[in-house]
VOBA-1610 file (N, C-alpha, C; in pm, whole numbers, padded with zeros to 5 digits, always signed):
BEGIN
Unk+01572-01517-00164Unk+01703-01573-00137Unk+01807-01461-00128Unk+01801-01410-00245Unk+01944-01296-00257Unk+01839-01168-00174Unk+01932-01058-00093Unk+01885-00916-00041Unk+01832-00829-00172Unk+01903-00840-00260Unk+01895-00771-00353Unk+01743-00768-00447Unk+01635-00791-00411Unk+01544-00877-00516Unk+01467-00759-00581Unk+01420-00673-00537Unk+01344-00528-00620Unk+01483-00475-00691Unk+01393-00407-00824Unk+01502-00300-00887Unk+01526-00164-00848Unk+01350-00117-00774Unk+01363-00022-00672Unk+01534-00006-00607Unk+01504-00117-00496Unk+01581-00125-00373Unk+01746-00127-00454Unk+01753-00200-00547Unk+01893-00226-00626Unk+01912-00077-00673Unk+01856+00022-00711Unk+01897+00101-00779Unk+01879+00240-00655Unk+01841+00214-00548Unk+01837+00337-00474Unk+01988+00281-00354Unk+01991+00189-00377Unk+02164+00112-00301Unk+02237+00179-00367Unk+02266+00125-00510Unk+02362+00193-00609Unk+02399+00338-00637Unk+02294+00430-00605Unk+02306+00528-00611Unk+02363+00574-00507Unk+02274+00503-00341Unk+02379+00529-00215Unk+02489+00548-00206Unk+02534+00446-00244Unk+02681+00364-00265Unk+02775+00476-00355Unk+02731+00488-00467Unk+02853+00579-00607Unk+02859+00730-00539Unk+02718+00783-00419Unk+02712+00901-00388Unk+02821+00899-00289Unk+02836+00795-00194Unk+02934+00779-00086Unk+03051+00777-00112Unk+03084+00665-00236Unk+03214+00670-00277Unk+03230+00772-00385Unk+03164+00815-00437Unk+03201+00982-00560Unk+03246+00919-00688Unk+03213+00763-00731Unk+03269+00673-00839Unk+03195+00743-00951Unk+03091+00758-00960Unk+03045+00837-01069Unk+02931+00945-01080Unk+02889+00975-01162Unk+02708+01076-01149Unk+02628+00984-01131Unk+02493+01009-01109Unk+02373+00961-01112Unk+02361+00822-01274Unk+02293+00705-01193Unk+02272+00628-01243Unk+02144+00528-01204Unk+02085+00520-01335Unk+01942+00438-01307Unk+01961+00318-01313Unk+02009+00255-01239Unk+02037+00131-01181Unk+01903+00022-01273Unk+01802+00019-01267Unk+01690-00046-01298Unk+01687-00010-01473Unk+01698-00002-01500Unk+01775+00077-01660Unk+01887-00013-01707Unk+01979-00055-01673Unk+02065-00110-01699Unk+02131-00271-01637Unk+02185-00376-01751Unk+02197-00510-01688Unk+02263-00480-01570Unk+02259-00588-01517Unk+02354-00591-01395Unk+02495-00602-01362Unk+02546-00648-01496Unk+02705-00656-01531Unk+02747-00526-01540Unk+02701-00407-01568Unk+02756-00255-01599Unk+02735-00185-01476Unk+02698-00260-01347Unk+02690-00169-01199Unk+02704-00273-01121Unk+02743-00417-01152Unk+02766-00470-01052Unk+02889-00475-00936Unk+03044-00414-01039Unk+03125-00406-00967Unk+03145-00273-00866Unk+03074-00190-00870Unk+03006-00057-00838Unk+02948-00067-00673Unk+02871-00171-00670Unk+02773-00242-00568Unk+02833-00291-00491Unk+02888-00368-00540Unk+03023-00445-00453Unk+03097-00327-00376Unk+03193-00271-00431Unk+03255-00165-00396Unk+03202-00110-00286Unk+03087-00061-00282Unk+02985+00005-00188Unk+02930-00096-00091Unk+02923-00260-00116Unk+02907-00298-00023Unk+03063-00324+00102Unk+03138-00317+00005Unk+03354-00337+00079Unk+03322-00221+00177Unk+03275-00127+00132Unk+03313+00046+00233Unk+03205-00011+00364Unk+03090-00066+00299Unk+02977-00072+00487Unk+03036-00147+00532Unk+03119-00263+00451Unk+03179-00364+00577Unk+03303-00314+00632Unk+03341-00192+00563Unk+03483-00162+00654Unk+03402-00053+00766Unk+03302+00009+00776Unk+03247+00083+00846Unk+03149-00024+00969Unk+03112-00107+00917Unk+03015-00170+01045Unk+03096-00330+01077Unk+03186-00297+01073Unk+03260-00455+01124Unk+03314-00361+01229Unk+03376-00473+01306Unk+03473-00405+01479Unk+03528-00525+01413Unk+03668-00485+01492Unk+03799-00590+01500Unk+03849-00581+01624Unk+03906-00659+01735Unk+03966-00628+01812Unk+04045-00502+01840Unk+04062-00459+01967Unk+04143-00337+01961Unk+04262-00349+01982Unk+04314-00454+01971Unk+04462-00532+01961Unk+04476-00502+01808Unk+04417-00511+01723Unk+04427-00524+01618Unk+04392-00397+01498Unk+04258-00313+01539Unk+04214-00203+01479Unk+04303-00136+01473Unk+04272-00018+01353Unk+04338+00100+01330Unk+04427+00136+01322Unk+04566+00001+01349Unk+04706-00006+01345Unk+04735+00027+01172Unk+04780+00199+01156Unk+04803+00235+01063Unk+04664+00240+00960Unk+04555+00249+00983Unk+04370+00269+00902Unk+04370+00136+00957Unk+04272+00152+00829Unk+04217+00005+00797Unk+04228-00042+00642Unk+04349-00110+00656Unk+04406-00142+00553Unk+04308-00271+00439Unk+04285-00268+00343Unk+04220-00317+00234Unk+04313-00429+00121Unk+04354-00500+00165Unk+04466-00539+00109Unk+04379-00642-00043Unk+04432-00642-00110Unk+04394-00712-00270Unk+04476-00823-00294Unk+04452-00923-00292Unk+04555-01073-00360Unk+04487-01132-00498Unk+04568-01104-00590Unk+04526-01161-00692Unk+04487-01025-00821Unk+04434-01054-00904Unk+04433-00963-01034Unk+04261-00938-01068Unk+04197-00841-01091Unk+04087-00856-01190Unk+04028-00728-01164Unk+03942-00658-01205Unk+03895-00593-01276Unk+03816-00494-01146Unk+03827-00583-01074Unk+03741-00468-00959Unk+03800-00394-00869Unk+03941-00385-00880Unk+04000-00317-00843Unk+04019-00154-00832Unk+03996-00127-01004Unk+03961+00000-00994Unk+03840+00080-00929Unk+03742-00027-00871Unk+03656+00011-00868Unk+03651+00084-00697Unk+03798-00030-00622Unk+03813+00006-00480Unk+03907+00153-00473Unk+03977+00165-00555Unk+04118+00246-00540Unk+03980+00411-00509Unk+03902+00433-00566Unk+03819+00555-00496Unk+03836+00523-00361Unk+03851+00455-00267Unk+03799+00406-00118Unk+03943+00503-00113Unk+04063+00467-00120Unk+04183+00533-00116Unk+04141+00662-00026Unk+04206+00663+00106Unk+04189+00792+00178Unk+04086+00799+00238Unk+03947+00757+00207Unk+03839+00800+00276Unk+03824+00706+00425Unk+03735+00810+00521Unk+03770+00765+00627Unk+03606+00678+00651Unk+03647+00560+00720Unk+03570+00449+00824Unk+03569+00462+00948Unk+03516+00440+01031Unk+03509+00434+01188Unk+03603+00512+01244Unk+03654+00653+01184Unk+03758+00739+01221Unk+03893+00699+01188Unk+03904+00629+01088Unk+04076+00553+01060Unk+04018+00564+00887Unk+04201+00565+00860Unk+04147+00662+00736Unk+04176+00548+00652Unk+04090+00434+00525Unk+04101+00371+00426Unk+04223+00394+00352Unk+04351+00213+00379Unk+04440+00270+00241Unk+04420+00129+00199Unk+04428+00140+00038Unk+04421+00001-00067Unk+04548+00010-00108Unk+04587-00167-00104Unk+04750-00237-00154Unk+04702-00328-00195Unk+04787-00386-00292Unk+04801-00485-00386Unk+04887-00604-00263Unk+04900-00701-00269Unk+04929-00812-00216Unk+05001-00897-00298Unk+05086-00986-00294Unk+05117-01089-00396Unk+05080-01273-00326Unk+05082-01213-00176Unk+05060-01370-00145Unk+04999-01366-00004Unk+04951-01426+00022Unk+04856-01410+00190Unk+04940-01394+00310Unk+05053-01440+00272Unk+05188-01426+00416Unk+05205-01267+00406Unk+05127-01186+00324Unk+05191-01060+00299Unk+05051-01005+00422Unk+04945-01029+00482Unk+04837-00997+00534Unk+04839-00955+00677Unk+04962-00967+00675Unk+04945-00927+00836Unk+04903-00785+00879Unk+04910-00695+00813Unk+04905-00583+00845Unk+04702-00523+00760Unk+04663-00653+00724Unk+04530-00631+00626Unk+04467-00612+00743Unk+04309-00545+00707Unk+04206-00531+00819Unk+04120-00641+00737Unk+04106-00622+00602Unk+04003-00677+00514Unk+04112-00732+00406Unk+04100-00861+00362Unk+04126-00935+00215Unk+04091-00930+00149Unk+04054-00858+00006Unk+03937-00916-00069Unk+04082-01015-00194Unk+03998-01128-00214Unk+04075-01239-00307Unk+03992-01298-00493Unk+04078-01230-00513Unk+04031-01253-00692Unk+03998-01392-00719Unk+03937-01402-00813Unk+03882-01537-00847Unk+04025-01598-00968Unk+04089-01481-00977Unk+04217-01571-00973Unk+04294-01627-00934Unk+04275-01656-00807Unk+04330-01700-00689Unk+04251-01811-00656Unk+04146-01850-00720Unk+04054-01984-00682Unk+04123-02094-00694Unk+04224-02143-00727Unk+04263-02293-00712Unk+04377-02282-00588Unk+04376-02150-00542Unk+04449-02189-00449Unk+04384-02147-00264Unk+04268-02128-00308Unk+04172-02071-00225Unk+04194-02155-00084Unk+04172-02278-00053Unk+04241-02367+00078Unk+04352-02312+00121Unk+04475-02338+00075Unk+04580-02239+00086Unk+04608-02151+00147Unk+04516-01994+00107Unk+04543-01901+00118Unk+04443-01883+00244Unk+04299-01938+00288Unk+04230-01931+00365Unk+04278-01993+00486Unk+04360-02079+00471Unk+04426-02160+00595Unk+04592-02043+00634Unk+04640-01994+00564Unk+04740-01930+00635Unk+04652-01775+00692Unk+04537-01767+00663Unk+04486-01611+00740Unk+04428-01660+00816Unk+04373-01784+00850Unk+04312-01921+00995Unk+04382-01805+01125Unk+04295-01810+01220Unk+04386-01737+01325Unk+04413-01567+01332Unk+04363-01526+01209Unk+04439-01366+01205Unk+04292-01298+01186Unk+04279-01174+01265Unk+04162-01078+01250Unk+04136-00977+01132Unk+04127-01087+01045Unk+04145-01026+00882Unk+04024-01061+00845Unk+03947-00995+00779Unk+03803-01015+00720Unk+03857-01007+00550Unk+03773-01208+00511Unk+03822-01217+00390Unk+03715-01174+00325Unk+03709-01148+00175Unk+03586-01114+00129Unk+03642-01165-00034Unk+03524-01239-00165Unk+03548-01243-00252Unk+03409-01273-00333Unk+03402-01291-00478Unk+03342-01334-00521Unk+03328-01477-00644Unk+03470-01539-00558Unk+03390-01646-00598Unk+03323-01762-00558Unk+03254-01848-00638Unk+03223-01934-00608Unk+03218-02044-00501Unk+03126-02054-00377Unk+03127-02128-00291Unk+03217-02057-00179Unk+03258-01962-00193Unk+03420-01891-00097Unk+03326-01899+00079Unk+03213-01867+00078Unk+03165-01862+00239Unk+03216-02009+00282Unk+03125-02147+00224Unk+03067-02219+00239Unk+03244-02266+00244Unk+03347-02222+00172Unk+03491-02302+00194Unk+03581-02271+00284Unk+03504-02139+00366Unk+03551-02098+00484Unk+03594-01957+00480Unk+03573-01892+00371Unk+03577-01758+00349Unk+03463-01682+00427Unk+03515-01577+00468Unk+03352-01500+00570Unk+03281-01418+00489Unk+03322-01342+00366Unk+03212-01230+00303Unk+03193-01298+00184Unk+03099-01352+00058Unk+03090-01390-00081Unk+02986-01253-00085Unk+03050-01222-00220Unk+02887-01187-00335Unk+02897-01243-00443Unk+02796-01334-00390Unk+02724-01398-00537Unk+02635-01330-00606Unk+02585-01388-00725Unk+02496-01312-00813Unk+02438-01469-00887Unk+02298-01419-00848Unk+02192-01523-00908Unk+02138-01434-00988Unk+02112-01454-01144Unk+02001-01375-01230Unk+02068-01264-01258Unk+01965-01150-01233Unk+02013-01016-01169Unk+02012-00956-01076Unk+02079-01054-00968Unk+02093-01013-00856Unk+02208-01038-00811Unk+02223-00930-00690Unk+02372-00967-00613Unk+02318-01001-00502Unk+02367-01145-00434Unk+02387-01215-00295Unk+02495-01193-00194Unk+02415-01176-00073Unk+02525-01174-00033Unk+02552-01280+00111Unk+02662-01332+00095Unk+02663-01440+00194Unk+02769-01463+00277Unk+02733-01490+00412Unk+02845-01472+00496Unk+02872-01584+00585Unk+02965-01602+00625Unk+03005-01741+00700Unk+03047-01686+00860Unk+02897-01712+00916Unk+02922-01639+01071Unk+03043-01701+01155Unk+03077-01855+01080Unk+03138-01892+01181Unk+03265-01888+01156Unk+03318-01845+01064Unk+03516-01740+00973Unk+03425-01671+01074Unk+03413-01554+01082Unk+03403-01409+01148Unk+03446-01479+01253Unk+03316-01495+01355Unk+03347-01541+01469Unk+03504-01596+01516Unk+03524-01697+01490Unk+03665-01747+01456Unk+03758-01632+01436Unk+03803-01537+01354Unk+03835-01433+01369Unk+03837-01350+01449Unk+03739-01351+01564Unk+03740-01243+01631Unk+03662-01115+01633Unk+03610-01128+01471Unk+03535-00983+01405Unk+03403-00981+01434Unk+03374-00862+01439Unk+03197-00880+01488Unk+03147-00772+01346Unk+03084-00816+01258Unk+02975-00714+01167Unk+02851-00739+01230Unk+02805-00562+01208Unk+02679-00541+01308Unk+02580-00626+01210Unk+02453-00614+01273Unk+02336-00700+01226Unk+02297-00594+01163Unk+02285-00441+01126Unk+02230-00391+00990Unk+02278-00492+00812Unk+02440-00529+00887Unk+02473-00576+00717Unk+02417-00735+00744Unk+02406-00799+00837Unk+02390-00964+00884Unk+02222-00933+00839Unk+02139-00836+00840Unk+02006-00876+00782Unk+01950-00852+00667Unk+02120-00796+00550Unk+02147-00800+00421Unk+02175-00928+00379Unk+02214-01021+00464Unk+02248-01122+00412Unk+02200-01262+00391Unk+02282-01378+00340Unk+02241-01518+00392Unk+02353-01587+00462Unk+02315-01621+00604Unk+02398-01660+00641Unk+02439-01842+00586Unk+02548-01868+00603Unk+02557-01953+00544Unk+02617-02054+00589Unk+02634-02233+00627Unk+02730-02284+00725Unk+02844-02301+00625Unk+02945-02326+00721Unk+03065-02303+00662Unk+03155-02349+00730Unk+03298-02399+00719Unk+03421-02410+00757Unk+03481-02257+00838Unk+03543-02284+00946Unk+03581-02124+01004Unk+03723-02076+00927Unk+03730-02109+00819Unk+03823-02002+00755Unk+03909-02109+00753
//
């Protein structure tokens, strides 16, 4: 079900990932629960999707590719390394957000699970805009959100709602689409 299913494969990602983004030294991923590298993973999966997504060229690179954050929690620190580094030749900047009318200028959303009761809401005013949402919570593909990572067990899922993208405008290549589960869904 989830991409993630060997500890092999989980722990030679993780290492990918912290080497790319410079978040920390060497770590044995298979060694340790999944709560102490999961926000790590994530992180590293935010950077391939800002690297293998296209956005319109109406829309790309106007000022990077902006990473915009709505809402509060903990994985934040984990993006602010992305700060500066460059994607598809446009250079990564991370902002804080206070409300989704603030998105116009986002390439990517990612939305805190503090923001879950207002998740309809906030998914219906980015309806229309070439913004790739991404979060982890609960059900977010399947409610019309395009990127979730879930986590079954000890694993991270990852699930995407082809038909938000599409709708959007955004194309992620099929290296990350055969990481995933696709999933049906509401278009955002």
């Amino acid at each position: 079900m989830g991409f993630l299913r060997s500890r092999k494969f989980l722990g030679f990602l993780l290492a990918l990932h912290l080497a790319v983004l410079g978040v920390c030294g060497p770590v044995r991923a298979q060694d340790q629960p999944l709560q102490l590298y999961e926000e790590k993973i994530k992180a590293g999966l935010l950077y391939n999707f800002l690297k293998y997504t296209s956005w319109p060229t109406d829309s790309a690179g106007k000022g990077g590719l902006r990473v915009c954050l709505l809402g509060d929690g903990p994985f934040d620190t984990y993006l602010y390394p992305l700060q500066g580094r460059m994607a598809q030749q446009y250079v990564i900047a991370i902002t804080k957000i206070a409300n989704a009318s603030e998105a116009g200028n986002c390439s990517l959303v990612y939305i805190h699970r503090d923001r879950e009761d207002s998740l309809p809401q906030i998914l219906q005013s980015l309806r229309g805009r070439h913004v790739l949402t991404v979060s982890d919570i609960d059900q977010f593909a399947a409610q019309g959100g395009m990127v979730e990572f879930g986590r079954e067990d000890q694993k991270i899922d990852l699930l995407i709602n082809k038909n938000a993208v599409d709708a959007a405008g955004l194309n992620i290549q099929a290296r990350l689409l055969k990481l995933a589960k696709l999933v049906p869904g509401r278009n955002g």
